[in-house]
C-alpha positions as CSV (number, residue, x, y, z in Angstrom):
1,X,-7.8,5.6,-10.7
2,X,-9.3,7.3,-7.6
3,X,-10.4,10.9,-7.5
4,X,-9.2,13.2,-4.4
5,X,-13.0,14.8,-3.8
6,X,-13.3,18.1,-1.9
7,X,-16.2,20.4,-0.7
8,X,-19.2,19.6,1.7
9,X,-20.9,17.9,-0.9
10,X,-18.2,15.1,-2.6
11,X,-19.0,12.5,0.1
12,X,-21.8,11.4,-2.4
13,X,-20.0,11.7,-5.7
14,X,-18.1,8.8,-7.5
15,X,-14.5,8.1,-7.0
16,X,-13.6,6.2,-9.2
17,X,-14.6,7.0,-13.1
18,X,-17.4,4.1,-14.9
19,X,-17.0,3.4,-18.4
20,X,-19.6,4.5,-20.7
21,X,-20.0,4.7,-24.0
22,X,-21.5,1.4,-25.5
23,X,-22.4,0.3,-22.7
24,X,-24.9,2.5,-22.2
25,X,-26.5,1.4,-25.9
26,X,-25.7,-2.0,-24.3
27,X,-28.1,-1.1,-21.1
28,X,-30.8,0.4,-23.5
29,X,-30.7,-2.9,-25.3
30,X,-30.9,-4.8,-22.4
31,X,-33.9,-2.6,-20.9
32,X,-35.6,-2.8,-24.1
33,X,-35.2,-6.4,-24.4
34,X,-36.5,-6.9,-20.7
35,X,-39.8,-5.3,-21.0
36,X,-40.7,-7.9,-23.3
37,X,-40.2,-10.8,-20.9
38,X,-43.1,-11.9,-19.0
39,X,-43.1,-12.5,-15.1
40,X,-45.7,-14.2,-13.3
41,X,-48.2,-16.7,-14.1
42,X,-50.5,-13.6,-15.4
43,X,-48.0,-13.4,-18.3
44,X,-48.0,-9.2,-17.5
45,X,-45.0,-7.5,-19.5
46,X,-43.9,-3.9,-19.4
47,X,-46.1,-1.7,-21.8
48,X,-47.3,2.0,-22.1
49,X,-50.8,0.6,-23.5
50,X,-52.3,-0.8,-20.5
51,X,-52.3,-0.7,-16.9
52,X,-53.1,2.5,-15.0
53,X,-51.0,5.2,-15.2
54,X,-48.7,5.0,-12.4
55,X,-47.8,2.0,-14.3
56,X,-47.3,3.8,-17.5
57,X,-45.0,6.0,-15.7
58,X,-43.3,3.5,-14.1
59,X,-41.9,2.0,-17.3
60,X,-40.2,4.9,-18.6
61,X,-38.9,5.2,-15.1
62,X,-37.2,2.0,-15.1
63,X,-36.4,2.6,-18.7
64,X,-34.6,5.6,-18.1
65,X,-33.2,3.8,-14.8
66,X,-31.6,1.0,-16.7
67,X,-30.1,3.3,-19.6
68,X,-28.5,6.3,-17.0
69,X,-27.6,3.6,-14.5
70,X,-24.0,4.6,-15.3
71,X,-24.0,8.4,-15.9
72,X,-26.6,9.2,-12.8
73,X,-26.4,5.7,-10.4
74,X,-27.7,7.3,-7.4
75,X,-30.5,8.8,-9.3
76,X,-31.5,6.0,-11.6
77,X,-31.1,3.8,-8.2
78,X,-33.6,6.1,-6.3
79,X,-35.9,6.7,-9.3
80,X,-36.3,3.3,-10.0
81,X,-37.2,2.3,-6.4
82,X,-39.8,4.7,-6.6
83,X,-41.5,3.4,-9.9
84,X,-41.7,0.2,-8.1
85,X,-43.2,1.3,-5.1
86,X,-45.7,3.5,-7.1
87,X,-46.6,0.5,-8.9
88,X,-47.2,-1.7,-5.8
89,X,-49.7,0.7,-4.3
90,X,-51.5,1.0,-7.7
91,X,-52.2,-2.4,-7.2
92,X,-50.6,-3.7,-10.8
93,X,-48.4,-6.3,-11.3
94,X,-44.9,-5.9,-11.4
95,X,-42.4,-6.4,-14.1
96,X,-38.9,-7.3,-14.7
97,X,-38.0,-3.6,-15.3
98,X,-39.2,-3.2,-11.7
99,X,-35.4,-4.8,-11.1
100,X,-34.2,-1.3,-12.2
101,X,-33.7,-0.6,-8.5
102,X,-31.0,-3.7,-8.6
103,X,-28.3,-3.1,-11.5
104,X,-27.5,0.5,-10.3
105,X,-26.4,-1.2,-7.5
106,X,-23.2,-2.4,-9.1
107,X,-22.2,0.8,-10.7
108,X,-22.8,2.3,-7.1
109,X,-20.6,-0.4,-5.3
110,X,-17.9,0.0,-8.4
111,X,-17.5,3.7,-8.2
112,X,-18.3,5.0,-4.0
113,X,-16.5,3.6,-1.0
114,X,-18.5,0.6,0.4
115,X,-19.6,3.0,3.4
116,X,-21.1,5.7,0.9
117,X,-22.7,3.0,-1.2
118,X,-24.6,1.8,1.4
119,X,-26.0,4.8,3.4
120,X,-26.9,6.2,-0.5
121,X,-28.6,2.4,-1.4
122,X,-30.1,1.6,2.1
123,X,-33.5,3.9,1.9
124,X,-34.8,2.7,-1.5
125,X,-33.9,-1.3,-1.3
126,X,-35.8,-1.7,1.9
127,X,-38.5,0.6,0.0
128,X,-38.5,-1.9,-2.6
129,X,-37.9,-4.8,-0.5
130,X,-40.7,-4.2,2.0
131,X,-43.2,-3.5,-1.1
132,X,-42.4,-6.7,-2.5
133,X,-42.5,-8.8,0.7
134,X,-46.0,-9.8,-0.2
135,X,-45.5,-10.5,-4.0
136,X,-44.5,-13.7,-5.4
137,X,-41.0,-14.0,-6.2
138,X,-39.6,-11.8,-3.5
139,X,-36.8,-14.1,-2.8
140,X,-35.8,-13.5,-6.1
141,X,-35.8,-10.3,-5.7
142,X,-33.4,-10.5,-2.5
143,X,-31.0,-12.7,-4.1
144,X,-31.1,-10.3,-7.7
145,X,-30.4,-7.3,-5.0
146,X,-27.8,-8.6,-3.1
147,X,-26.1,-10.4,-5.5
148,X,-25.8,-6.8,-7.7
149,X,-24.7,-4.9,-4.8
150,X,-21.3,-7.6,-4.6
151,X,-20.7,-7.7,-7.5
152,X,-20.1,-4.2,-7.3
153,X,-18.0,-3.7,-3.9
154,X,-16.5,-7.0,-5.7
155,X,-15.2,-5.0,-9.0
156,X,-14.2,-2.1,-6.5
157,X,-12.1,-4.6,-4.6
158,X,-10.3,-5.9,-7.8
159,X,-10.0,-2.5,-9.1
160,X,-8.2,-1.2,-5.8
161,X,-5.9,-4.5,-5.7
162,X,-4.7,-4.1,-8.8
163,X,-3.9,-0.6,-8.7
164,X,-2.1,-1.4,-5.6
165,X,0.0,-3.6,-7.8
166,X,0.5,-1.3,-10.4
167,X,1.5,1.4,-7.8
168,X,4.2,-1.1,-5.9
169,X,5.4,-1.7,-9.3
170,X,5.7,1.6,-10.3
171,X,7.5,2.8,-6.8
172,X,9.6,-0.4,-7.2
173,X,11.2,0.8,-10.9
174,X,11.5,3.7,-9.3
175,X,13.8,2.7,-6.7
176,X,15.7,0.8,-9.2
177,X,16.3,3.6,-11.1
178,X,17.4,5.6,-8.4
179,X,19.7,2.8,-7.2
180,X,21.0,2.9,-10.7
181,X,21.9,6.4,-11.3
182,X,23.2,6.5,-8.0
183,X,25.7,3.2,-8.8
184,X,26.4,5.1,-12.2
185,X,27.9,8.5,-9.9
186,X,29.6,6.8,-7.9
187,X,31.3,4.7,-10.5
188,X,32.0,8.1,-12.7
189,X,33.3,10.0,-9.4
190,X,35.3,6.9,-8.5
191,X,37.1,6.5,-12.1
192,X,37.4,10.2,-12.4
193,X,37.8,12.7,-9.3
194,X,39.4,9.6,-7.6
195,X,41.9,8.8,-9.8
196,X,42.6,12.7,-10.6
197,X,42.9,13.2,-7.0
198,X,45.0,10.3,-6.1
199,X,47.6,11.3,-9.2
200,X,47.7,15.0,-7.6
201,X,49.0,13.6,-4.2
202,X,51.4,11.0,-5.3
203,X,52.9,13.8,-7.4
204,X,52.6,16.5,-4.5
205,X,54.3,13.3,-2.7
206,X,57.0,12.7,-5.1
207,X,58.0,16.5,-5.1
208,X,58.2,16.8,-1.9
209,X,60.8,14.1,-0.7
210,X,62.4,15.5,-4.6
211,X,63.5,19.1,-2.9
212,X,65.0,17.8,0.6
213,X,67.0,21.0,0.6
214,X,64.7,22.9,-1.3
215,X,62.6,26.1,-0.1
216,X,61.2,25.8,3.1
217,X,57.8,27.6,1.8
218,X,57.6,24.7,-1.1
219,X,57.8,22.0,0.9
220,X,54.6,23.3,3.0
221,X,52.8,23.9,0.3
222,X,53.9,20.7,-0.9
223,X,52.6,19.2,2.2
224,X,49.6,21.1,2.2
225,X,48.7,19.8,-1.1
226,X,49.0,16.0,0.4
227,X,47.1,16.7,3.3
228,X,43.7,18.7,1.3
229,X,44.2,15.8,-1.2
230,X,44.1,13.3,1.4
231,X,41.2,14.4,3.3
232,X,39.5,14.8,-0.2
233,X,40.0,11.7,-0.8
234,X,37.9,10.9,2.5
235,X,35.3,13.2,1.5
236,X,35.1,11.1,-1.5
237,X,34.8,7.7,0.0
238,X,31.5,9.5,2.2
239,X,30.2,10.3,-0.5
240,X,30.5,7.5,-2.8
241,X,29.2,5.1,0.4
242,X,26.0,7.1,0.6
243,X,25.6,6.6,-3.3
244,X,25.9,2.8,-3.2
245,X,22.6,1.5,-2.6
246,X,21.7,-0.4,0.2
247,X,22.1,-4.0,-0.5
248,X,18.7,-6.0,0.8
249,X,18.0,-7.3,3.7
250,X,18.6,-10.8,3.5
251,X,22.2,-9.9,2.5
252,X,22.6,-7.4,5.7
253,X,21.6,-9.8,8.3
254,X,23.6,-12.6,7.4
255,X,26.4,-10.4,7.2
256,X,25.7,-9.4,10.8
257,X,25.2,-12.7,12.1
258,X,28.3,-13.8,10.2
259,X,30.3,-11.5,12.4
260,X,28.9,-12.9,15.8
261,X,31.5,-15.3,17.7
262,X,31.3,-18.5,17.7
263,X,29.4,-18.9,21.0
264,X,26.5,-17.3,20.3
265,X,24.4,-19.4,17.8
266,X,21.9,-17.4,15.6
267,X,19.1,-18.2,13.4
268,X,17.2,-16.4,11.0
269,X,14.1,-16.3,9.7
270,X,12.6,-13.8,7.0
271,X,9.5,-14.0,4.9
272,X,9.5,-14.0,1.4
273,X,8.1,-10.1,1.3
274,X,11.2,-8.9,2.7
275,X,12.6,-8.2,-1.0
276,X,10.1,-5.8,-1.1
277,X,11.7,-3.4,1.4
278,X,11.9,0.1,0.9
279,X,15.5,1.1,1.0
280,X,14.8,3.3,4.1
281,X,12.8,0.4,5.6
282,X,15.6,-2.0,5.3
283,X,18.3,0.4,6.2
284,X,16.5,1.4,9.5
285,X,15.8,-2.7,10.1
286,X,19.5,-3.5,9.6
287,X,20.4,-0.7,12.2
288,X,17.7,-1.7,14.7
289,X,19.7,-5.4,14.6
290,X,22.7,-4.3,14.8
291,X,22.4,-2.6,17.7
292,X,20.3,-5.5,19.6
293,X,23.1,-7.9,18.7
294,X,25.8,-5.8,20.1
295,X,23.8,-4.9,23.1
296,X,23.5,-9.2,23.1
297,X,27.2,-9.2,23.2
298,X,28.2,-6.4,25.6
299,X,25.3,-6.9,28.4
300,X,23.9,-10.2,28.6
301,X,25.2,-14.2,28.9
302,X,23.3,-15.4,26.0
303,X,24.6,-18.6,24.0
304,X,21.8,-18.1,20.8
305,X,20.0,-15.4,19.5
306,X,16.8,-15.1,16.8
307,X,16.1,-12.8,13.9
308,X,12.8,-13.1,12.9
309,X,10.6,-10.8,9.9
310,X,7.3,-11.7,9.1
311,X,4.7,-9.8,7.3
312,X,1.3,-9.7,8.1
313,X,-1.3,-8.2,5.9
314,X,-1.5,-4.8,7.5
315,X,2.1,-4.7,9.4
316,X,5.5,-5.8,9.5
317,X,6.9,-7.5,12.2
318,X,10.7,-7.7,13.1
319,X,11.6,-9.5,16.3
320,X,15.2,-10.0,17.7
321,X,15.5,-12.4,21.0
322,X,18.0,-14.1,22.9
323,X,18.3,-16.5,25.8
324,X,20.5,-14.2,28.2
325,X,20.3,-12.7,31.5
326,X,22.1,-9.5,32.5
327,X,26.2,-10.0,32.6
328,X,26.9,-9.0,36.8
329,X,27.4,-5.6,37.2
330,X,24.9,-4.6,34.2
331,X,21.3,-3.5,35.2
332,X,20.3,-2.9,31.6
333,X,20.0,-4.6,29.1
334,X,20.6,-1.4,26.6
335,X,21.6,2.0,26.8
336,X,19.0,4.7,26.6
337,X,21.2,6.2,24.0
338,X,20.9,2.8,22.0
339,X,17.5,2.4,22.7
340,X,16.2,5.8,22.4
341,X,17.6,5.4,18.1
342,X,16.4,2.4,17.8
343,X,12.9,3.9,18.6
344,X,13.5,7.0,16.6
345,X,14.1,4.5,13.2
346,X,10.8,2.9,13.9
347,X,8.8,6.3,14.7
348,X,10.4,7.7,11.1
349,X,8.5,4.7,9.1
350,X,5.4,5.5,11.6
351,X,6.4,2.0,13.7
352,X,6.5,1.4,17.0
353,X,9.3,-0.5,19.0
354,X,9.2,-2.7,22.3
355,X,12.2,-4.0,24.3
356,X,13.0,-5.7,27.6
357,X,12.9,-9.0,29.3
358,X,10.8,-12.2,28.6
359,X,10.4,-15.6,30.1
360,X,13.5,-17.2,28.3
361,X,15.4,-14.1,27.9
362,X,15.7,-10.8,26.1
363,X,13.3,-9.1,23.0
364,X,13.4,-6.1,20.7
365,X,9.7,-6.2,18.5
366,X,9.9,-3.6,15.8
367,X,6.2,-3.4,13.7
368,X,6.1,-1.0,10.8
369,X,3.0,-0.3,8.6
370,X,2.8,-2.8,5.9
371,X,1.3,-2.8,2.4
């Protein structure tokens, strides 16, 4: 989950929330258990009994550094670069703990953008990496660095993936549960108000041509009651088409190239993320086809046309082309009218959409943002 951050200050404070908890105990242990290793052929370890003082100090630094790497990462990151430093121009050898500048670095990556990470990290690695340059082992020390710092932006990554798949998911059940509600009213108003309706004008009917002779003012009411019941009827069959939901794509299009005459030949081609339209999406799609294949039929000599949706990992691409050349007498290829709504579609889903001539003919290229 990531945290909407305000004020002048928020560009340095995490996003996303760290776990806690043992873990911490768990980085205590671990700083506890490292001071004990020895590094170097001079078999120094981490100790508050000898060494000078900046040394002293410099192990409760990276103490403290490994055990609030997750509750303070910038600090401990910062505070821990400093120890190391300190202990460089004292002259003493340095200690595994001195690595204290390295794990914050995947709690940082985890929990900031990778742009914040770096700007906060970039000051105290090079501190630590340009006091260390001379010491043995400082390609260790890269590698420990760098290799802390992906595997952060690494979790981050995974993290934001698979809350993108939880949030498709979700928005996907969502739309299904629309679409089902809405199939549900417009089954109940079909089975109820259409049938009630439907009896009231056969009967208004049935009276009617009943009382050939009868009052004048009866039989318009009579007729009145057909008409109003009629046009209700209509009203109903708007309504109950705007409840049905939009069948997918892949159905829409091969319905629309079914309908084309026999000599135009048409092939389609749709990747496999097209059943993951939004309904708006594939509504405004189907539209923007329909219109290039009648503006195919009405203004242009072409024997085949292409349908073509691919998906790229940032946009969607819909592409619909044909091998004609103006009919005579037609200097467009498509209305402004037609044109002008196919663009407005696009421009409602933040798209963009190109048409006009190519080498072998004529091309509409619709490219919608893509998730």
């Amino acid at each position: 989950m990531v945290r909407r951050l305000r004020g002048a200050d928020a560009w340095w404070r995490p996003d996303r929330p760290v776990a806690r908890g043992w873990w911490v105990a768990l980085d205590g242990v671990v700083a506890w258990a490292s001071a004990g290793i020895a590094v170097g052929g001079a078999g120094w370890t981490a100790s508050l009994d000898h060494g000078a003082v900046a040394s002293r100090v410099a192990v409760v630094v990276w103490f403290a550094a490994l055990v609030g790497r997750r509750i303070v990462p910038v600090g401990a990151l910062w505070a821990g670069a400093a120890a190391t430093v300190a202990v460089v121009l004292a002259g003493d050898p340095v200690t595994n703990l001195s690595l204290a500048s390295a794990l914050p670095l995947v709690v940082l990556g985890r929990s900031r953008p990778p742009a914040v990470a770096a700007a906060l990290a970039a000051v105290p690695v090079a501190a630590v990496l340009a006091a260390l340059s001379t010491r043995p082992g400082f390609v260790l020390v890269c590698v420990v660095h760098a290799a802390s710092a992906a595997v952060g932006v690494a979790t981050r990554l995974r993290l934001e993936r698979a809350e993108q798949r939880r949030r498709a998911a979700a928005e996907l059940r969502a739309e299904r549960l629309i679409a089902d509600e809405r199939a549900r009213m417009a089954r109940e108003l079909h089975d109820a108000v259409g049938h009630a309706v439907t009896v009231m004008v056969t009967h208004a009917g049935a009276a009617r041509l009943c009382l050939p002779g009868g009052p004048p003012e009866v039989r318009v009411a009579l007729e009145r009651i057909e008409r109003v019941g009629r046009d209700a009827m209509t009203d109903l069959d708007r309504v109950l088409g705007l409840l049905r939901p939009v069948p997918p794509l892949v159905h829409a299009l091969r319905a629309l190239l079914a309908d084309l005459p026999p000599r135009l030949s048409r092939t389609l081609e749709l990747d496999d993320e097209a059943d993951r339209l939004t309904e708006p999406q594939t509504e405004a799609l189907r539209r923007i086809v329909q219109e290039s294949l009648t503006n195919t039929l009405r203004h242009s000599t072409a024997t085949a046309t292409t349908v073509r949706l691919a998906a790229a990992p940032d946009a969607l691409r819909l592409t619909v082309a044909d091998n004609g050349s103006p009919t005579p007498g037609s200097s467009h290829r498509t209305s402004h009218r037609g044109l002008a709504s196919m663009r407005r579609r696009a421009a409602a889903l933040g798209g963009t959409l190109t048409a006009g001539p190519v080498a072998d003919g004529w091309r509409v290229e619709v490219e919608l943002p893509w998730q």
